[in-house]
C-alpha positions, 0 to 999 in steps of 0.5 A: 719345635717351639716354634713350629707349635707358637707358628701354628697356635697363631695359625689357628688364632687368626684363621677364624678372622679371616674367615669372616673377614671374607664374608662383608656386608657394606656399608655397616652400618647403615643409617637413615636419618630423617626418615620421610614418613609420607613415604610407603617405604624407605629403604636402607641399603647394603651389600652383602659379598662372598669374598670365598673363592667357592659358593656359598649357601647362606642364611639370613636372621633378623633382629628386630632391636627397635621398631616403633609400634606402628612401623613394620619391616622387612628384608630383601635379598637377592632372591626377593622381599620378603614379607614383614613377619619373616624373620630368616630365609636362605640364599646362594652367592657364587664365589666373588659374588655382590648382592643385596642385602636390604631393610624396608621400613613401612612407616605409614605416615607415623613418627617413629624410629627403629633398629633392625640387626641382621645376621648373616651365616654360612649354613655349613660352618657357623663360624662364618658369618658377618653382622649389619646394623640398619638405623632409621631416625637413631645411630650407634651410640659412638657416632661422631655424626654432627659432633656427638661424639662429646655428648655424654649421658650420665650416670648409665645405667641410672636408678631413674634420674641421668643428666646430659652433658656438652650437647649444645643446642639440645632443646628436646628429649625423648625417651622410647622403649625397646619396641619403639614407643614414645614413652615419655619426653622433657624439654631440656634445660641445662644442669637439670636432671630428667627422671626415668623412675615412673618407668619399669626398668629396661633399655631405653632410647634417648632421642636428642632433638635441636629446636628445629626437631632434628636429631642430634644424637641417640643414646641407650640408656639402662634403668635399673 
């Protein structure tokens, strides 16, 4: 009997797992680097796939984490693209089925860099679901992208003042706040400390820029 109630509590320990392993949003997540500002959309695309072996009827939300403040965005499905100020729509993928699951940026001919979340639910169970992270001139923080993966940002969270660490041909930070804007930038030197304190405290983004302007990391960084 004691086995027989271990089998079926690891049952239900891993059933939810499997649920949401079989509603995948590939790739994920998606990152854009370089984003071409002469464009009138640059697109990061994903996947989304219903692994069930019955339809599904589900919902789309998006989560604007960053956007600078003269982008715009919006999302497409299988169904259509939508237009910048919808934030969730509903959809159907039959059993097995493959469809889009995109970000468009607008950047309008403006520098700028953004971080757009979104969620995707089964209407009928909430425990069904799969989160896509779409980055355009960022990356998630524990990239190994060109290296980074050695950078080190320090101390964070900081009472204004951080320092970087083993970032070598680091030429240029900038700093942006949640809703994308440049708020402030330094030239970097190394050992030197750079003071956030004359902004009011929050996340903030750091861009990371080589002397040719590229990107070379992003990292968040909390204020206190």
């Amino acid at each position: 009997m004691k086995r027989i109630v271990l089998f079926t509590i690891a049952l239900l320990s891993i059933g939810p797992l499997s649920l949401h392993a079989q509603l995948t949003l590939t790739p994920n997540p998606v990152i854009i680097e370089d984003v071409d500002i002469t464009k009138s959309e640059v697109i990061a695309a994903g996947t989304i796939k219903n692994g069930f072996e019955e339809a599904k009827d589900l919902i789309w939300t998006r989560k604007i984490t960053m956007l600078s403040e003269n982008w715009t965005t919006a999302v497409c499905d299988k169904n259509t693209c939508y237009l910048t100020t919808t934030e969730t729509a509903e959809f159907n993928l039959a059993a097995g089925e493959e469809n889009t699951m995109n970000v468009y940026i607008y950047p309008e001919n403006n520098e700028g860099m953004a971080i757009i979340e979104v969620m995707v639910q089964d209407k009928s169970d909430e425990d069904i679901y799969v989160k896509g992270t779409y980055y355009f001139n960022a990356q998630p923080s524990t990239t190994t992208t060109l290296n980074t993966a050695s950078i080190k940002v320090y101390p964070n969270p900081s009472n204004g003042l951080f320092q970087v660490a083993n970032a070598p041909g680091l030429d240029r930070i900038e700093v942006f706040s949640a809703l994308g804007q440049r708020v402030s930038q330094f030239q970097a030197l190394g050992g030197d400390s750079y003071d956030l304190s004359h902004l009011t405290n929050g996340t903030y983004l750091l861009r990371m820029l080589n002397a040719n302007r590229q990107t070379i990391a992003t990292q968040l960084i909390q204020k206190n």
